[in-house]
C-alpha positions as CSV (number, residue, x, y, z in Angstrom):
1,X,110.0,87.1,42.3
2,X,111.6,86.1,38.9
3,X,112.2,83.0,39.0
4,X,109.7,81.5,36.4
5,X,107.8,79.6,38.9
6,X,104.5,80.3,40.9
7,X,104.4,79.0,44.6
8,X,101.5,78.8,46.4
9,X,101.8,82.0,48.5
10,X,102.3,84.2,45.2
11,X,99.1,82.5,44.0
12,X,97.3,83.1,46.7
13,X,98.3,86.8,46.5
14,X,97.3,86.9,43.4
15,X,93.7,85.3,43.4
16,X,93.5,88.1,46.5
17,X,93.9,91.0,44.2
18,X,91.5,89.9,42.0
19,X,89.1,88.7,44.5
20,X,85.7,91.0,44.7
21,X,86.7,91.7,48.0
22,X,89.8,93.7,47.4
23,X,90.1,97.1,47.1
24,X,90.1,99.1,43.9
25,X,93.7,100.4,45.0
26,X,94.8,96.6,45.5
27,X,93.2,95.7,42.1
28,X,95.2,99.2,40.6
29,X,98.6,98.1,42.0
30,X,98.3,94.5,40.9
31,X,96.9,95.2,37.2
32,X,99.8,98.1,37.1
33,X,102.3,95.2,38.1
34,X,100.7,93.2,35.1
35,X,101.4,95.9,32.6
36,X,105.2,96.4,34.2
37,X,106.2,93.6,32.3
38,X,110.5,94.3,33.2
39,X,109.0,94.9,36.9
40,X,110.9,98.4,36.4
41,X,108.8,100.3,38.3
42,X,107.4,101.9,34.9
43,X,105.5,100.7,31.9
44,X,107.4,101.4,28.8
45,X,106.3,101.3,25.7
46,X,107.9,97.8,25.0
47,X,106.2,96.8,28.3
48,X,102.6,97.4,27.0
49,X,103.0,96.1,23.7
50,X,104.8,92.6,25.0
51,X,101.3,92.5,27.4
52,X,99.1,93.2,24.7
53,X,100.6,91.1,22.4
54,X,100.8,88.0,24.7
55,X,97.0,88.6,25.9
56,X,96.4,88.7,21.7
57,X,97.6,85.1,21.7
58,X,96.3,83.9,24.5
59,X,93.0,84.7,23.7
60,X,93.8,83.6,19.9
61,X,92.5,87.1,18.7
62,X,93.8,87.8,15.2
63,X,95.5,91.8,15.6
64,X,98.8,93.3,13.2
65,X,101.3,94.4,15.1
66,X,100.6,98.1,13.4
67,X,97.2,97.8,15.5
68,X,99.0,97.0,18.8
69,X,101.4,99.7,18.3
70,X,98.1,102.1,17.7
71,X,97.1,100.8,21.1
72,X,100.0,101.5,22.4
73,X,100.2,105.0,21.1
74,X,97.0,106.4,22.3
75,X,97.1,104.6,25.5
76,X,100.3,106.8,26.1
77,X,98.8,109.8,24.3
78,X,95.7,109.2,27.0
79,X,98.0,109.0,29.7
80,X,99.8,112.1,29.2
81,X,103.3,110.9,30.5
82,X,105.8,113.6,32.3
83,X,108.2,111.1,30.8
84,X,107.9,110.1,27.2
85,X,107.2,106.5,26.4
86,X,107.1,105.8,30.2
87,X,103.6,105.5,32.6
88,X,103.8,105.8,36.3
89,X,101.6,104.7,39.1
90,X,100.5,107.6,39.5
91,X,100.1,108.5,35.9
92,X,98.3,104.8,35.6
93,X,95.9,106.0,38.6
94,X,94.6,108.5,36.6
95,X,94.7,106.8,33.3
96,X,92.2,104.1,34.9
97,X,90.3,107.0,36.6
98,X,89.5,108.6,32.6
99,X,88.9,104.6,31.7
100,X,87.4,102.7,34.5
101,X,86.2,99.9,32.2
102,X,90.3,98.5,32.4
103,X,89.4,97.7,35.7
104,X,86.5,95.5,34.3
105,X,88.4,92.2,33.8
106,X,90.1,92.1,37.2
107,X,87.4,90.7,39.4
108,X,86.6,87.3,40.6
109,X,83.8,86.1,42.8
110,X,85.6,83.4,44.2
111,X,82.7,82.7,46.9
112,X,80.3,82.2,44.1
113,X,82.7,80.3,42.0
114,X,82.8,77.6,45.5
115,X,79.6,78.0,46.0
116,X,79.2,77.2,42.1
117,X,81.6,74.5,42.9
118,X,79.6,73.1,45.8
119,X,75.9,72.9,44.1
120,X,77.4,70.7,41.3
121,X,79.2,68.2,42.7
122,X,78.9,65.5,45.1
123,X,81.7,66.4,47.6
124,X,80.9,68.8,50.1
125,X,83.4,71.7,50.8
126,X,82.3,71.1,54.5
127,X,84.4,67.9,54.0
128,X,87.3,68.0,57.0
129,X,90.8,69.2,55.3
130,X,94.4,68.0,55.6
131,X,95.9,65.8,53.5
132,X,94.8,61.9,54.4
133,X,91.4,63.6,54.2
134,X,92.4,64.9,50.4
135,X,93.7,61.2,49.7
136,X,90.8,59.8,51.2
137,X,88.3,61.5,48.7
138,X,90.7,61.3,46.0
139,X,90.6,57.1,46.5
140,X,86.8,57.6,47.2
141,X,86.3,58.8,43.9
142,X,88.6,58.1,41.1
C-alpha cells in the first residue's frame, strides 16, 4: 500500500500467493505485481530492469547493465507488446504461458517447511497459542 512498511496481513497475503496451495492465476497476478515495480498497472521497461537489477544484488550475482538491458529487450521482444516498451496482464499471461519455468521460483511448501520446523526442534507446534503461551516458551528457553 506504499507506505514502506509490511504489516502482518500484507505478509500473510503474500506467503499465500506463493504458497503451493494457490492457484497458478494467484501466483500470475502476484509475480506480475512484482515485476510492476510503479504499481502502474503495466510493466515498463524501467520497471523490469529496476526488478532485475535489485534481484542481481540481492542474490550478489555479478551482471553489466548492457546484459540486463538485453534481458529486458528480448523479454519485451517475447512478449510482443500492443504497446511499446509496456507489458500487460494479459500480455504477461501469455508471456508465462511460452515460458512456464518463470513461474518456477514462486512456490513454497509452507506445510513441509512446519513440518521441517517441527522434526528438528524441541517445541511442538501442537504447543497452545496466544501470547503468555509465546512468553512462556520464550522464558522456557532462552
Amino acid at each position: 500500500d506504499d507506505d514502506n512498511e509490511i504489516i502482518f496481513s500484507e505478509y500473510l497475503s503474500c506467503m499465500s500467493s506463493i504458497s503451493s496451495k494457490a492457484t497458478r492465476e494467484e501466483k500470475l497476478k502476484f509475480s506480475f505485481q512484482i515485476y510492476d515495480f510503479d504499481g502502474d498497472g503495466l510493466i515498463s521497461v524501467g520497471d523490469l530492469t529496476a526488478v532485475l537489477a535489485a534481484t542481481m544484488r540481492e542474490h550478489k550475482l555479478a551482471i553489466t547493465r548492457a546484459d540486463i538491458d538485453h534481458i529486458v529487450q528480448h523479454t519485451f521482444q517475447d512478449a510482443d507488446t500492443k504497446t511499446e516498451g509496456m507489458i500487460s496482464l494479459e500480455e504477461y499471461t501469455r508471456l508465462v504461458a511460452k515460458k512456464p519455468h518463470m513461474m518456477d521460483h514462486l512456490t513454497i511448501n509452507i506445510s513441509g517447511i512446519i513440518q521441517e520446523y517441527a522434526n528438528n526442534n524441541t517445541i511442538a507446534l501442537t504447543t497452545p497459542r496466544g501470547f503468555r503461551s509465546a512468553m512462556n516458551i520464550h522464558e522456557n528457553h532462552a
